[in-house]
KEKOLTOR-88767 format. One record per residue: y, z, x of N, C-alpha, C, O in turn. Coordinates in steps of 0.2 Angstrom, whole numbers, padded with zeros to 4 digits, always signed. Atoms other than C-alpha are relative to their C-alpha. Layout:
! KEKOLTOR-88767
YZXYZXYZXYZX/...
This chain:
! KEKOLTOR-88767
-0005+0004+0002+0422+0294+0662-0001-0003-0007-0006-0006-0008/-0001+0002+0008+0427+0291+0644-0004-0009-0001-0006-0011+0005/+0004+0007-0001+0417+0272+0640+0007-0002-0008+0007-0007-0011/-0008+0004+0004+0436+0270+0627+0005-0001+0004+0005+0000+0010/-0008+0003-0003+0451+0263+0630+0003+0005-0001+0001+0009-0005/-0005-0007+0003+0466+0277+0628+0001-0003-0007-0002+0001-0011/+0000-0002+0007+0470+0270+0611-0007+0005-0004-0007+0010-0007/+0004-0001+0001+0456+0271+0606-0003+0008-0002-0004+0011-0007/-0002-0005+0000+0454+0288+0612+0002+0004-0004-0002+0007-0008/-0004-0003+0005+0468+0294+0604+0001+0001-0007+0005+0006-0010/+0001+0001+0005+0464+0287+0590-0007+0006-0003-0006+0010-0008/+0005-0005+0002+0446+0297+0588+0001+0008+0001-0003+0012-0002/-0002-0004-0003+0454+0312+0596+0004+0003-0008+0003+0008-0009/-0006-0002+0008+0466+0315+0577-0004-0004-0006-0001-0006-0011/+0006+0002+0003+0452+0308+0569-0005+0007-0002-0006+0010-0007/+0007-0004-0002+0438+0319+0573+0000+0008+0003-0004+0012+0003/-0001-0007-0003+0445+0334+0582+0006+0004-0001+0012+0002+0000/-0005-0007+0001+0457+0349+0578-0001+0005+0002-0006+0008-0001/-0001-0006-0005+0461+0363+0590-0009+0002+0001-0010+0007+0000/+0009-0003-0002+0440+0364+0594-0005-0002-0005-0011-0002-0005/+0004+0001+0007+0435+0360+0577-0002-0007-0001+0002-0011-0001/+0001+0006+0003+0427+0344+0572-0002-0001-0007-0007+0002-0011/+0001+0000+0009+0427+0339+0554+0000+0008-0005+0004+0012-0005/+0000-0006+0006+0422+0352+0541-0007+0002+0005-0010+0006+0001/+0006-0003-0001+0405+0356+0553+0000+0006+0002+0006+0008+0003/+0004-0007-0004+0398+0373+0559-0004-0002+0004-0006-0008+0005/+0005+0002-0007+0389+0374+0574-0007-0002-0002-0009-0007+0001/+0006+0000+0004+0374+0374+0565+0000-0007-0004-0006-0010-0005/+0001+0008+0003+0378+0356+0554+0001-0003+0005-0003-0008+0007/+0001+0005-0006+0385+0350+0571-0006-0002+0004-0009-0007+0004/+0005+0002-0004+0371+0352+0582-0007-0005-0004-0011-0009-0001/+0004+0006+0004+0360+0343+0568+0000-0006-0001-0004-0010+0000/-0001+0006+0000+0369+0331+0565+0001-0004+0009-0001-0010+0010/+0002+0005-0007+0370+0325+0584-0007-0001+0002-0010-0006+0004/+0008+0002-0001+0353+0329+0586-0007-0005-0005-0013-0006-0004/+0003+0004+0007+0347+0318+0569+0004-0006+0003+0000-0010+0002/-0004+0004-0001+0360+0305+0576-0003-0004+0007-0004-0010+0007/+0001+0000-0007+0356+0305+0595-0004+0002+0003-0005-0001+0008/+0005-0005-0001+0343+0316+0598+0001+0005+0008-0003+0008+0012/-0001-0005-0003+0353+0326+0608+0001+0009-0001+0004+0012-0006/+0000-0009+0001+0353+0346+0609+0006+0001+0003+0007+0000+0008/-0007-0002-0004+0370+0352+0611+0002+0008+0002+0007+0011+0003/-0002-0008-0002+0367+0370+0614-0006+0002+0005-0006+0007+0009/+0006-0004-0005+0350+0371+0623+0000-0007+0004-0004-0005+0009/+0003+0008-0005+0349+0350+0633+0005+0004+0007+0010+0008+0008/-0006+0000-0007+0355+0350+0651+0006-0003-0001+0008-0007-0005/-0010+0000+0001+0373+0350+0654+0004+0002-0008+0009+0000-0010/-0002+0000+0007+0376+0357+0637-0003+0007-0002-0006+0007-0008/+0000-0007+0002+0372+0376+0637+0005+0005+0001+0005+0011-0002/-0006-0002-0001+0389+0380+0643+0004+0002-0008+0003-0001-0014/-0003-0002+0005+0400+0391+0630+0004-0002-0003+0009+0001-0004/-0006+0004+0001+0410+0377+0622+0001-0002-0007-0003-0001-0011/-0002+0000+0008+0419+0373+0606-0005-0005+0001-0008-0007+0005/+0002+0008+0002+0412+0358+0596+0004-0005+0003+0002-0009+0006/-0002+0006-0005+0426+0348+0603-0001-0001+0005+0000-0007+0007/+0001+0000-0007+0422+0350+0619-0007-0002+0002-0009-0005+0007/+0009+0004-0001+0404+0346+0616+0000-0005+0000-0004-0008+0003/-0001+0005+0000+0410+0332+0610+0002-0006+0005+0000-0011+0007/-0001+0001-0007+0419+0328+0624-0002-0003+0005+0001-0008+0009/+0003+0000-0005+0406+0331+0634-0003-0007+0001-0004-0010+0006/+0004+0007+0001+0396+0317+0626+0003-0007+0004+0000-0010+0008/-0005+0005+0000+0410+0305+0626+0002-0002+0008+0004-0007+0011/-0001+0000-0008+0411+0309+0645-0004-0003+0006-0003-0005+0012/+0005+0002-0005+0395+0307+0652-0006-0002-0004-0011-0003+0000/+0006+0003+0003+0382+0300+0642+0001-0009+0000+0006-0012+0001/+0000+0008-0003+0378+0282+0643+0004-0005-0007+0006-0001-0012/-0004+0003+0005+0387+0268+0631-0006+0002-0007-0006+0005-0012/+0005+0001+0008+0374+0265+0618-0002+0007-0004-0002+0007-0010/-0001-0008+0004+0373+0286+0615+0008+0001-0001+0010+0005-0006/-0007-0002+0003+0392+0287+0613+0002-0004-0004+0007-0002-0007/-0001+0005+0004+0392+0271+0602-0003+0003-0007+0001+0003-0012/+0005-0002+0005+0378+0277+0591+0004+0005-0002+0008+0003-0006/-0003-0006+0004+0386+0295+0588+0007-0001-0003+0008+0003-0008/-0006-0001+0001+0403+0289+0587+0000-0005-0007+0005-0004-0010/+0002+0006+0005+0398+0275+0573-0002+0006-0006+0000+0006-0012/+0000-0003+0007+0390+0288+0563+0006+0005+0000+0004+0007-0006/-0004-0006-0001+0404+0302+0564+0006-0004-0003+0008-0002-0008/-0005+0007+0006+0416+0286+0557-0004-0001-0007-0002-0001-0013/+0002-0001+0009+0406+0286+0543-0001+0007-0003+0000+0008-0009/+0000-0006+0002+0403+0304+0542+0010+0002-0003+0012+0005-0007/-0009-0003+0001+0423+0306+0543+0004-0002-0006+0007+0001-0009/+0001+0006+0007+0426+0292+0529-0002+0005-0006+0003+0008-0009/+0003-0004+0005+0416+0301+0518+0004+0007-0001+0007+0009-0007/-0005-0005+0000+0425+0317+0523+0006+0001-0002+0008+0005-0006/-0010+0002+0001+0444+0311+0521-0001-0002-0007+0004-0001-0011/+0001+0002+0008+0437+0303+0504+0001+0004-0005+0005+0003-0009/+0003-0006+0003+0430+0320+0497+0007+0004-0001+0009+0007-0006/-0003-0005-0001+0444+0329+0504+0009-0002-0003+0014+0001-0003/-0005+0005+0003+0457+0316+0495+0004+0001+0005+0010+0003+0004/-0005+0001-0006+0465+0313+0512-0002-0005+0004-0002-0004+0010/+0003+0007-0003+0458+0295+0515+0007-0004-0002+0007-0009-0006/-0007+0004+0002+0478+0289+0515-0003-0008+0004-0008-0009+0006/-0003+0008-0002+0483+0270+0521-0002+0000+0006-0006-0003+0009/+0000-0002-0009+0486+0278+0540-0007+0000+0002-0009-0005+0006/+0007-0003-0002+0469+0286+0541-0006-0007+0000-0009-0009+0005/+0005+0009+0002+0460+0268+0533+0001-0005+0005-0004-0008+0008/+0000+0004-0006+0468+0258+0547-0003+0002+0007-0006-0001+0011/+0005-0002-0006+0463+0269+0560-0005+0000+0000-0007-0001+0005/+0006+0001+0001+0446+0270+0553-0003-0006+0001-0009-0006+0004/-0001+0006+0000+0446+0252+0554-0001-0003+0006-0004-0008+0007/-0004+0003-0005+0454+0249+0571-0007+0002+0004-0011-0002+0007/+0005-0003-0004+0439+0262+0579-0006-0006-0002-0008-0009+0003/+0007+0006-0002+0424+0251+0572+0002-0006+0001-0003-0010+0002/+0000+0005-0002+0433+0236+0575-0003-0001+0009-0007-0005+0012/+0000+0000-0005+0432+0241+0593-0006+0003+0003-0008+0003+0009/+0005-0001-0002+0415+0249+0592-0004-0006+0000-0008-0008+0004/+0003+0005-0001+0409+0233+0586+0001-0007+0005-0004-0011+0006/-0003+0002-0005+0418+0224+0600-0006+0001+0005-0010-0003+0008/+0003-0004-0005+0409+0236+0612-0007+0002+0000-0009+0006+0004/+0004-0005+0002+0393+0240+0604-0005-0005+0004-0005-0011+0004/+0002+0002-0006+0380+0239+0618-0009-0004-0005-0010-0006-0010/+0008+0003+0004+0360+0233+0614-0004+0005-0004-0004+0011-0003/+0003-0006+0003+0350+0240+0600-0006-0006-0004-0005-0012-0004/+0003+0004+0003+0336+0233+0591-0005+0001-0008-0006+0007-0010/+0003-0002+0006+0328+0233+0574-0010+0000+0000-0014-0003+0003/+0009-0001+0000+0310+0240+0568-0001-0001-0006+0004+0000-0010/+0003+0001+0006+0300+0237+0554+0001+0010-0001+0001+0015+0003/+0001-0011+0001+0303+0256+0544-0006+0002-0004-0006+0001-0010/+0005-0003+0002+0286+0262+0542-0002+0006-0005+0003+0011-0004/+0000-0005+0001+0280+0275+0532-0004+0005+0002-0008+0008-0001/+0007-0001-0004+0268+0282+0547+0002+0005+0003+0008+0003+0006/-0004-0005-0006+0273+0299+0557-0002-0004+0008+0002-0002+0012/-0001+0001-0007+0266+0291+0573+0002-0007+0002+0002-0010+0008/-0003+0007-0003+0274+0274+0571+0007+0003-0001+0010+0001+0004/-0007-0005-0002+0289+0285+0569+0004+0001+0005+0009+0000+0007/-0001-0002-0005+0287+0293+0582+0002-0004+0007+0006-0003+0011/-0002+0005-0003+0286+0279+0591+0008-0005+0001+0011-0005+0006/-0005+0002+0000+0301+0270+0587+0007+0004+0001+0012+0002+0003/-0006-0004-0005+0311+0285+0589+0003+0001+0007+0008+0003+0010/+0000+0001-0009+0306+0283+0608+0005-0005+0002+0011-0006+0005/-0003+0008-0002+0310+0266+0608+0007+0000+0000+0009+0000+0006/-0008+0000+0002+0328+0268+0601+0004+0004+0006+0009+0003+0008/-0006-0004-0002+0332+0282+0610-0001-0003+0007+0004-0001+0010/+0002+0001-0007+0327+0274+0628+0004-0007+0001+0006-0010+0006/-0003+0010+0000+0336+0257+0621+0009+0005+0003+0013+0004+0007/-0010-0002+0001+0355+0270+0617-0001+0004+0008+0005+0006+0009/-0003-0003-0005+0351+0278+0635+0001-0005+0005+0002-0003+0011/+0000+0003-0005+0352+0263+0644-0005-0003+0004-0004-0005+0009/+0008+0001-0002+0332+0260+0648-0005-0001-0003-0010+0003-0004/+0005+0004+0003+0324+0248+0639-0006-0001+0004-0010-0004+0001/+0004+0003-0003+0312+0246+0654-0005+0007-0002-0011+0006-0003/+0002-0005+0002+0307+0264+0649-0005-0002-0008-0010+0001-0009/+0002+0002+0010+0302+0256+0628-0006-0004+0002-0011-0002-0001/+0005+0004-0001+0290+0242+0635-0007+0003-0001-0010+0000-0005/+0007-0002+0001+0273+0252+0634+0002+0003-0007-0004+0003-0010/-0001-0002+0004+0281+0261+0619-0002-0004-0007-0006-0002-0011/-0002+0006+0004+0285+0245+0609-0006-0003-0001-0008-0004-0006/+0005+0001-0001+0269+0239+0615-0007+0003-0005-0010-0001-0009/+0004-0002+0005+0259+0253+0605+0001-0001-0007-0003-0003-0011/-0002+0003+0007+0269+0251+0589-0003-0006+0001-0009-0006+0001/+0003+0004+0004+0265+0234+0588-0005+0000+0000-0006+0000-0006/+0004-0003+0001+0249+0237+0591-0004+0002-0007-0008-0001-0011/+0003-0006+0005+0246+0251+0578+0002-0005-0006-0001-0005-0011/-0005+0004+0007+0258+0239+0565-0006-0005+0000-0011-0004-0004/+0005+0006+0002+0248+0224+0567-0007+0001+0000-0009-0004-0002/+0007-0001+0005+0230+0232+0564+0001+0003-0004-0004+0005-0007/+0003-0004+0009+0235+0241+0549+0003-0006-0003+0001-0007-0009/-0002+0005+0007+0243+0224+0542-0008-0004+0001-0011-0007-0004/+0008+0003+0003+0224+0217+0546-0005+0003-0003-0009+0001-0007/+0005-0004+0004+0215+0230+0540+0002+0000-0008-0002-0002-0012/-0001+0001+0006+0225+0231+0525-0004-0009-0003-0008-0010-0007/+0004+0009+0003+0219+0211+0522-0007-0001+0000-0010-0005-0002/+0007+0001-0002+0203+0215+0527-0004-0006+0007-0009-0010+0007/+0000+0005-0006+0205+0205+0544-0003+0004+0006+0000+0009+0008/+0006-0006-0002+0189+0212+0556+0007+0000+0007+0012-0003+0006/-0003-0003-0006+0199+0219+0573-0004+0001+0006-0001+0001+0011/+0003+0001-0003+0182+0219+0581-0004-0007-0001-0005-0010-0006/+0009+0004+0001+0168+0205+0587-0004+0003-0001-0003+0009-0002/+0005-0004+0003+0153+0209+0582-0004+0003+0006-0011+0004+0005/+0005-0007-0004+0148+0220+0598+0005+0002+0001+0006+0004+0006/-0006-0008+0001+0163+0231+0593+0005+0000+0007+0007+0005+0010/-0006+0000-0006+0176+0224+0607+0006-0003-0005+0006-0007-0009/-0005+0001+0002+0192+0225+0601+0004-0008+0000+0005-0010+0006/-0004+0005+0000+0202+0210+0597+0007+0000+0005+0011+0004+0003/-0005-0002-0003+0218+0208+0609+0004+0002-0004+0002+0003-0010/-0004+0003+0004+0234+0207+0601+0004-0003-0003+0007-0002-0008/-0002+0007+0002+0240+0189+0601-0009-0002-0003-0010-0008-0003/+0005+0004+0004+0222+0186+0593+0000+0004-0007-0004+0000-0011/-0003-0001+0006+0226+0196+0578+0005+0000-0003+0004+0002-0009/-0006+0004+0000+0242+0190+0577+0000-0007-0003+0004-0010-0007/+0003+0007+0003+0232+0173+0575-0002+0001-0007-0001-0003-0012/+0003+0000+0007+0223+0179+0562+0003+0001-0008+0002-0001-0013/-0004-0002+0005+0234+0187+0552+0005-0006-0002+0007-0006-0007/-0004+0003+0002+0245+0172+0553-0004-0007-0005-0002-0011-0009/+0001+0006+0007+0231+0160+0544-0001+0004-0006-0003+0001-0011/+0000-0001+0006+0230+0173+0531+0006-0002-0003+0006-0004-0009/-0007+0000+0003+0248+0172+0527-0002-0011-0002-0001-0014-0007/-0002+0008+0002+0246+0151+0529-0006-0002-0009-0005-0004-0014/+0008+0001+0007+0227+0151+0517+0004+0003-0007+0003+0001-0013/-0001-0003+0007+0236+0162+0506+0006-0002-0005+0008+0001-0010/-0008+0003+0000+0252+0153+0504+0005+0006+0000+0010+0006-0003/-0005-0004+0000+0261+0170+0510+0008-0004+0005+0013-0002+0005/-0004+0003-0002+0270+0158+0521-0001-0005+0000-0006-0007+0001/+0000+0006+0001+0275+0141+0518+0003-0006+0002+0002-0011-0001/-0005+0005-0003+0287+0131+0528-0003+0001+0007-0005+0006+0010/+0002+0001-0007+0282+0125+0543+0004+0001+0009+0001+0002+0014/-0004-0006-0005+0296+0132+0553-0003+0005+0000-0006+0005+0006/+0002-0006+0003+0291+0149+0547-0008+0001+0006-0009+0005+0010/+0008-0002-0002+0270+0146+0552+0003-0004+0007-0001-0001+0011/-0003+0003-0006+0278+0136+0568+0000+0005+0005-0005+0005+0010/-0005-0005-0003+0288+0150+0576-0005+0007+0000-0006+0010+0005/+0006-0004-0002+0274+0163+0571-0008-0002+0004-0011+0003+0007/+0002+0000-0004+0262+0154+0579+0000-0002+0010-0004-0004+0014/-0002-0001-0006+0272+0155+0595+0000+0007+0002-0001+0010+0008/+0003-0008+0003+0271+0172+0590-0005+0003+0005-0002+0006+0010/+0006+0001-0003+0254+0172+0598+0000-0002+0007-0006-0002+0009/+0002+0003-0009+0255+0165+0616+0008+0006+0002+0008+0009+0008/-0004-0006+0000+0272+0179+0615-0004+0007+0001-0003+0012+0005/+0004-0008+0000+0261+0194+0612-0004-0002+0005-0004+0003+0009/+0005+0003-0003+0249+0186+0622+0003+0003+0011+0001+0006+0015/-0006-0005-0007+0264+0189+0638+0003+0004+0000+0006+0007+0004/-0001-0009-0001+0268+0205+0633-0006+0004+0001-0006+0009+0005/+0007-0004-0006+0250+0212+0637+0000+0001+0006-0001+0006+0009/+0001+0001-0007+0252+0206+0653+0007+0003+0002+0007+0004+0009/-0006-0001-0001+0270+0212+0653-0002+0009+0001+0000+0012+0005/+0003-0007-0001+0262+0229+0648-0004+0003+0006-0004+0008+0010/+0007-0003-0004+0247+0230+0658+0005+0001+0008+0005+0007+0011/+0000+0001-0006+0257+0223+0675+0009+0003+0000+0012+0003+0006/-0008+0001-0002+0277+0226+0673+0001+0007-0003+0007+0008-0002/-0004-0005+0003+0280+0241+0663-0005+0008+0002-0011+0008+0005/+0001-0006-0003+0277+0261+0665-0008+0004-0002-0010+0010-0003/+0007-0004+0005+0259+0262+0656-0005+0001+0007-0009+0005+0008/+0004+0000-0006+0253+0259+0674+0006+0000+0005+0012-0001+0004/-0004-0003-0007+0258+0263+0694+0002-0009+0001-0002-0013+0005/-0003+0007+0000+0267+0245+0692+0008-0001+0002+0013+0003+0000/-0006+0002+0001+0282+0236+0697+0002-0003-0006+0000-0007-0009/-0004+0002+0005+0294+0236+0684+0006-0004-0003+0012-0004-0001/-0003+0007+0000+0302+0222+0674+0007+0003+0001+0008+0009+0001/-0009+0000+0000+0322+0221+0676+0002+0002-0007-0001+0002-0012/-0003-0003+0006+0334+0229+0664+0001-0006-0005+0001-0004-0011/-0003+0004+0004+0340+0213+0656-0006-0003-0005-0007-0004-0011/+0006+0004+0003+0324+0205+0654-0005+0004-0004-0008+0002-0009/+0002-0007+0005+0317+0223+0645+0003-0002-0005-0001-0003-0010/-0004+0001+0007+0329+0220+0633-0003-0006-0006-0004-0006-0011/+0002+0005+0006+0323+0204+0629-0004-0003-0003-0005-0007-0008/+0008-0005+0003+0306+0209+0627+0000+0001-0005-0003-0003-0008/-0003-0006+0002+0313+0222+0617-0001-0005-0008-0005-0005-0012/-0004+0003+0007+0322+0211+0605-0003-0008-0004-0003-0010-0009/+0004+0006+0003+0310+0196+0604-0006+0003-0004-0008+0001-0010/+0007-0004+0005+0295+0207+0598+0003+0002-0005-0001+0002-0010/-0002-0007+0009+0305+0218+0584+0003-0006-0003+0003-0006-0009/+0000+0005+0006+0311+0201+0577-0006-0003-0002-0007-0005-0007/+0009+0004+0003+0294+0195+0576-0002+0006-0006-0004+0006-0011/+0005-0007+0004+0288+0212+0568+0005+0001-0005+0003+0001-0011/-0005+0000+0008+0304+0213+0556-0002-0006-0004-0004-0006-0010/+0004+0006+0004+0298+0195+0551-0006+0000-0003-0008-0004-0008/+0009-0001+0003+0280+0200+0547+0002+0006-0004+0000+0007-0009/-0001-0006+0005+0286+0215+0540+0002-0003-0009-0001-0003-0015/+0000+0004+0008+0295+0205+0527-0004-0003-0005-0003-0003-0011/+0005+0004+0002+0282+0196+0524-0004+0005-0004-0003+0006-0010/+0003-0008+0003+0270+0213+0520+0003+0001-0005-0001+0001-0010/-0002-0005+0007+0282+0220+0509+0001-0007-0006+0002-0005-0012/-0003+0004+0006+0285+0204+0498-0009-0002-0003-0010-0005-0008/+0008+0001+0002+0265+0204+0496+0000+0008-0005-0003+0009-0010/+0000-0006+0007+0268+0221+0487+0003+0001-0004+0003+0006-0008/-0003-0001+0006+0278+0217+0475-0004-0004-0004-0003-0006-0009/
């Protein structure tokens, strides 16, 4: 079942689709682009090897995949089509309000997602593309050990980079709320942060990471463990990747 309303609908249907066709793609830009979007395969995934136009692939999407994958695809395909109607000098008045009315109503609808620091790392990458893609299917409880590594691997290259040790001195590693402490007296010693809010909220930071080890260790899929609830995954999820975009900022404002 469709996750639009009929307008709606009807609206992305004379938007996006003509007699099988969508936009100006070939099968060959279609499936990339869904697959760079969503990281679905629309000729080789399950339920999607069937001999079907592009519209009908599309369709398929819009039929049975979960909200957060039909949001995401449909969010970029609104901007893809923008761009298209622009090029194509046929972004009239009509076109604009309907373009309009659809992301009003994606915005309206649009399900949980979260922000990450964008690394330049292929395996913090890789990582984050788990994360995301586990968040748009509806199974954030799936991202917990995921999330877990990234920060991890993030917050020992932001100590290493400082020259902040990672071990004691008989080579046992540091948890990750006690390099979370550390890193946050270098930002205090170094004046990278300076309001007391700021060093406040990061050093709660620290007793935060501190129940996410245990969230890892005891509640999520890294072990043969009972697993946290969908809601409270989320807000896991979303408490950690603010902390990490906040530290991020920080990072990057030390490189300029």
């Amino acid at each position: 079942m469709s996750v639009f309303d009929s307008k709606t609908r009807k609206l992305l249907e004379g938007l996006l689709i003509q007699s099988g066709y969508v936009l100006d793609f070939t099968n060959s830009t279609f499936s990339d682009f869904i697959k760079e979007s969503v990281g679905i395969d629309i000729y080789n995934d399950k339920n999607y090897t069937e001999d079907e136009s592009k519209g009908k692939k599309l369709r398929r999407i819009w039929n049975t995949e979960p909200e957060g994958i039909v949001f995401k695809l449909t969010q970029d395909l609104i901007d893809y089509a923008e761009d298209y109607y622009l090029e194509e000098k046929k972004l009239d008045e009509i076109k604009k309000s309907q373009i309009a009315k659809v992301r009003e109503y994606l915005k309206s609808r649009q399900g949980s997602d979260i922000n990450l620091p964008d690394i330049n790392n292929d395996d913090l990458k890789m990582l984050q593309a788990d994360i995301k893609q586990n968040i748009l299917r509806g199974t954030p409880q799936l991202a917990l050990d995921r999330l877990h590594t990234f920060t991890m691997k993030y917050i020992r290259a932001c100590c290493t980079k400082h020259n902040i040790d990672l071990s004691d001195k008989n080579n046992n590693n540091f948890p990750l709320h006690s390099l979370l402490g550390m890193l946050i007296k270098y930002y205090k010693t170094d004046g990278k942060v300076t309001s007391d809010f700021s060093i406040t909220a990061l050093r709660m930071g620290i007793s935060i990471f501190e129940k996410f080890n245990t969230i890892r260790n005891d509640q999520s899929f890294a072990h043969d463990n009972t697993i946290l609830n969908k809601n409270e995954s989320e807000f896991v999820l979303k408490t950690i990747s603010n902390l990490l975009v906040f530290i991020n900022k920080v990072e990057e404002e030390i490189l300029q």
